[in-house]
N, C-alpha and C positions, 0 to 999 in steps of 0.2 A: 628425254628425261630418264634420270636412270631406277631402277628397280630400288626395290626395300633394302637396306644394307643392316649389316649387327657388326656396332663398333663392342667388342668385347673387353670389358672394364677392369676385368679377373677379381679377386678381393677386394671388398668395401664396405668400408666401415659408413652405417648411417648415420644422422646428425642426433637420431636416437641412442646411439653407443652401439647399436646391433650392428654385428658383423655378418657379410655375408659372403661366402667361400667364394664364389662369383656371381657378377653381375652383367647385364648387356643393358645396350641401347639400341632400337632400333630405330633407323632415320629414310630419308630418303632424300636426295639432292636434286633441283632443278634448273638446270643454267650448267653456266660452267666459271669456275673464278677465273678471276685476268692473272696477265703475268704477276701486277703485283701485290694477290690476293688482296685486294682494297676492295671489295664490291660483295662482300658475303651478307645475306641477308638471313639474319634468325630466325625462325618463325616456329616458335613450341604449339606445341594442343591442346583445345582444351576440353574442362572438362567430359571425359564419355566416348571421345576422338580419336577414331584414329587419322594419319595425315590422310589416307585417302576420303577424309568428312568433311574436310577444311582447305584442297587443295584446289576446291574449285577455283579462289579467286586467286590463281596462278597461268599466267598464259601471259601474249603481246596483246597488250591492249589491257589488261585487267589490274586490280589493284599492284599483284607484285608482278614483275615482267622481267621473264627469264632469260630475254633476248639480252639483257643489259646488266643483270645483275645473278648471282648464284646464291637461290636459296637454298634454304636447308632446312625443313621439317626436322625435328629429336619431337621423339612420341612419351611422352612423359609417364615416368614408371607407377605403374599402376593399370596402365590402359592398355593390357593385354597383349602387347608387343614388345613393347622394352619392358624389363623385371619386372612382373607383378605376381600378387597370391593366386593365383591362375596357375602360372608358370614356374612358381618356385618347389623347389626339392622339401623333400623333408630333414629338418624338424620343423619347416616353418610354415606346415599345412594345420588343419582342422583347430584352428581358431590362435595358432599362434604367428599369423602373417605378421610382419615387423610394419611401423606405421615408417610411411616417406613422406619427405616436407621438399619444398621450394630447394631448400639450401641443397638438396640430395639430388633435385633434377639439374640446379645450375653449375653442380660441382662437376657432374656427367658431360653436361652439353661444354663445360668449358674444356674436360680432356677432350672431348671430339674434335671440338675445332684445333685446337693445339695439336696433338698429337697425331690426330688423324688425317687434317685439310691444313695444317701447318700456318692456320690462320690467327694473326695476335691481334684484332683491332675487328671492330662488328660493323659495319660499316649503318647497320637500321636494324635495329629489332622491331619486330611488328605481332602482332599478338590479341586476341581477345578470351575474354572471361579468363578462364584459368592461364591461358598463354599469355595474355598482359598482366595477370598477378608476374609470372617468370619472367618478362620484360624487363618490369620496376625491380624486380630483384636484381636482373642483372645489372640498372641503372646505379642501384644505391650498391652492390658488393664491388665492379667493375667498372666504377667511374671512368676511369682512364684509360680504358678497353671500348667502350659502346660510343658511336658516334652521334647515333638518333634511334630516339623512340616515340615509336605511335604503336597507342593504345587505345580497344573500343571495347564500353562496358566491362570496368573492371577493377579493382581494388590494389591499394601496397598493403592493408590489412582487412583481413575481414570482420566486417562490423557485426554488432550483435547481432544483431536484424538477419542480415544472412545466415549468422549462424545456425540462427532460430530456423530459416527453411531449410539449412542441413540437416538439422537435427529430426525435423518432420520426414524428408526422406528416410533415411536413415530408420527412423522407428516405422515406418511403410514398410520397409522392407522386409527388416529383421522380423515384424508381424507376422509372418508366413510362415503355416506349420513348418517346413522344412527346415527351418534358426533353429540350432541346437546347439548350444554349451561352444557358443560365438564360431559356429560352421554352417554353412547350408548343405545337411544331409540328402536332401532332395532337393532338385531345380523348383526354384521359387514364384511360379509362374505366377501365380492369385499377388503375389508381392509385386513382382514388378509390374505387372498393368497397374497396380495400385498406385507402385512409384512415378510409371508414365504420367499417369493421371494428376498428381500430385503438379511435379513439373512441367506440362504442360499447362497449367491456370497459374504460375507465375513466371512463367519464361514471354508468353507473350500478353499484350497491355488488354484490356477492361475493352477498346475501341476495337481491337482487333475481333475478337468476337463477337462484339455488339454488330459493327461492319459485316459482319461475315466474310472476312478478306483470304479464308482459306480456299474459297471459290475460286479466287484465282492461281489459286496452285492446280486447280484440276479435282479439288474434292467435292465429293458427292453432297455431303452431310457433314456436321461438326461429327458426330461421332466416325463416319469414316474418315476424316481429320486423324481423331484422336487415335483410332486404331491402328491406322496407316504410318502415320506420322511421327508418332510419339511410344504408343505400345510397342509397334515393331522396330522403332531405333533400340529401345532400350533390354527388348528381349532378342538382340544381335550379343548383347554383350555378358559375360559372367559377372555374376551377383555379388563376389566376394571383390573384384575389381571394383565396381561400383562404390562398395563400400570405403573402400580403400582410400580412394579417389576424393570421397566425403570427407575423411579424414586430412588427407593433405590441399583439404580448399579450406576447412574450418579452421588450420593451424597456419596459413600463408599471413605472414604477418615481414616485412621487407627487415625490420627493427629485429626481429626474435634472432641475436647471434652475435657472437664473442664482438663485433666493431662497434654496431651500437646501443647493445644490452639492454633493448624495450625501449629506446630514444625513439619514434617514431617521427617526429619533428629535426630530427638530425639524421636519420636515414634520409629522410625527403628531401632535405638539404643538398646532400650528397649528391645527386644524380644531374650530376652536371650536362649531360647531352639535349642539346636541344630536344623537347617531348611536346606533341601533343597527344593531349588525350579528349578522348570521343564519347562520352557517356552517353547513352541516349535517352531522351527525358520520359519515358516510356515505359525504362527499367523499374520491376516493381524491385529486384535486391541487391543491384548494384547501381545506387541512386545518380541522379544527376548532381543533387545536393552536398551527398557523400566525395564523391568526384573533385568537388569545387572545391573543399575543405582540404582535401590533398592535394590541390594543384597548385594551391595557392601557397603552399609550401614548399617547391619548388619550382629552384631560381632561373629557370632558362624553359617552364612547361606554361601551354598554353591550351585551355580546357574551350574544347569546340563540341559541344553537344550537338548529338544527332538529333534533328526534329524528325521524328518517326511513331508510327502505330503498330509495328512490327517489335515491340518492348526489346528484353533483351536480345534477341535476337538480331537488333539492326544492328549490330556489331559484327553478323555474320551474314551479308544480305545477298543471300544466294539466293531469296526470291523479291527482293526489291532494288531494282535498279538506281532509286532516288538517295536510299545510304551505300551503294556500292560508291556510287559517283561522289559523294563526298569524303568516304574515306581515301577512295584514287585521288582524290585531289589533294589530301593532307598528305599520303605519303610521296606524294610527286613534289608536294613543295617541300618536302624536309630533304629526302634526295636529290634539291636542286641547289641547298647550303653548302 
């Protein structure tokens, strides 16, 4: 497997009009492509991620499988590694970070593969939570590009409902004396436990703690759960990326952009590749319900809900083997068409 790479973007204008003198992406590749680069697998991040959070289920034998196929993590800007207010120059520090959307990450990942891996055709995107919003994006911008998508727990637009728990982050965070005049002058630490906290009572289901199923990860107590698990993922990362991030999950909308100008019914059309998608019934913000409603809007997707107590999370089931094994099996049977 090869190390972190930075495909260097130079000047880029965002879907915002903000330009920025330059940009990176940072990726990482797993495999290796064939002679006739037909076998590239996509796989973006998501929210809070980096690819080392989500590369678990890469290996022979696991969901994606490098012996056969060349993936390729793109670390989506904002998350600390490719372009984010973390890492950007000034003028666009202390409250003037520029907002980034889907259209900004899939414009990135499409020079990478083109220019960089000389690849025209995707052979599976595969993606959850925010990586499956970039999926469907790239389903409905690059019809004729993408061959298959599978998606677990995840949106072409986000519904109010979700927005509504962005927006509860979001004001969690900013909470903390250290928010000043849209900057965090001091590390936000009373904020982020807060935020942790917050997301952690909707990422996983009502059963799951009722169960006490974090017992079997090795935890002591729900609160050593919570502290472990969820305060210390979230105080890994900078506060003003997080925000950021909040920003371009609240604005992912597949329709928002000059081909189908708010048609959401016609972007969904669009996305000719064979898709499943994996909702899991679990999810308290990216419903099963919500799922249906889009899937059923497009003409070649086939909506396989995960039966799971691991809520949103069984889209990422690095500690349940019962939804690893059923996404292995959705992406095995679309890379078998």
């Amino acid at each position: 497997m090869n190390e972190l790479q930075i495909f260097e973007l130079g000047p880029v204008t965002l879907a915002s009009g903000v330009r920025l003198p330059a940009a990176h992406l940072a990726y990482r590749v797993y495999g290796e492509l064939n002679t006739a680069k037909s076998n590239l697998i996509l796989y973006p991040t998501s929210y809070g991620a980096h690819h080392t959070d989500i590369d678990w289920l890469i290996g022979p034998g696991r969901i994606l499988d490098p012996e056969t196929h060349c993936i390729v993590i793109p670390n989506q800007f904002g998350n600390g590694l490719s372009t984010s207010p973390s890492n950007l120059p000034e003028p666009f520090t202390h409250g003037r970070a520029p907002v980034f959307t889907h259209l900004d990450n899939i414009a990135a990942q499409d020079r990478l593969i083109r220019e960089e891996l000389g690849v025209e055709r995707i052979a599976l995107i595969y993606g959850w939570s925010m990586g499956g919003q970039q999926a469907l994006h790239w389903g409905a911008l690059h019809p004729d590009r993408v061959e298959r998508i599978c998606v677990t727990c995840t949106s072409a637009r986000t519904s109010p409902h979700n927005k509504l728990f962005l927006e509860g982050l979001r004001a969690a965070l900013t909470a903390d004396p250290g928010w000043c005049d849209g900057w965090f002058r001091d590390r936000p630490i009373r904020g982020l436990r807060a935020f942790a906290r917050i997301y952690a009572g909707w990422a996983m289901s009502q059963a799951f703690y009722r169960e006490e199923v974090w017992r079997e990860a090795g935890f002591a107590s729900r609160e050593d759960y919570l502290i472990r698990a969820w305060e210390g993922n979230f105080l890994r990362r900078d506060p003003t990326d997080l925000l950021s991030m909040i920003e371009t999950w609240i604005r992912s909308d597949i329709s928002t952009n000059e081909t189908y100008k708010g048609d959401l019914k016609a972007a969904l059309g669009a996305i000719r590749a064979p898709t499943i998608v994996m909702p899991s019934d679990t999810d308290l913000y990216f419903t099963a319900e919500d799922s249906r409603i889009e899937t059923a809007l497009m003409p070649n997707a086939e909506l396989r809900p995960l039966r799971s107590i691991h809520g949103h999370r069984a889209g990422n089931p690095s500690d349940s083997p019962e939804d690893e094994a059923a996404i292995r099996g959705a992406v095995r049977e679309l890379l078998a068409r």
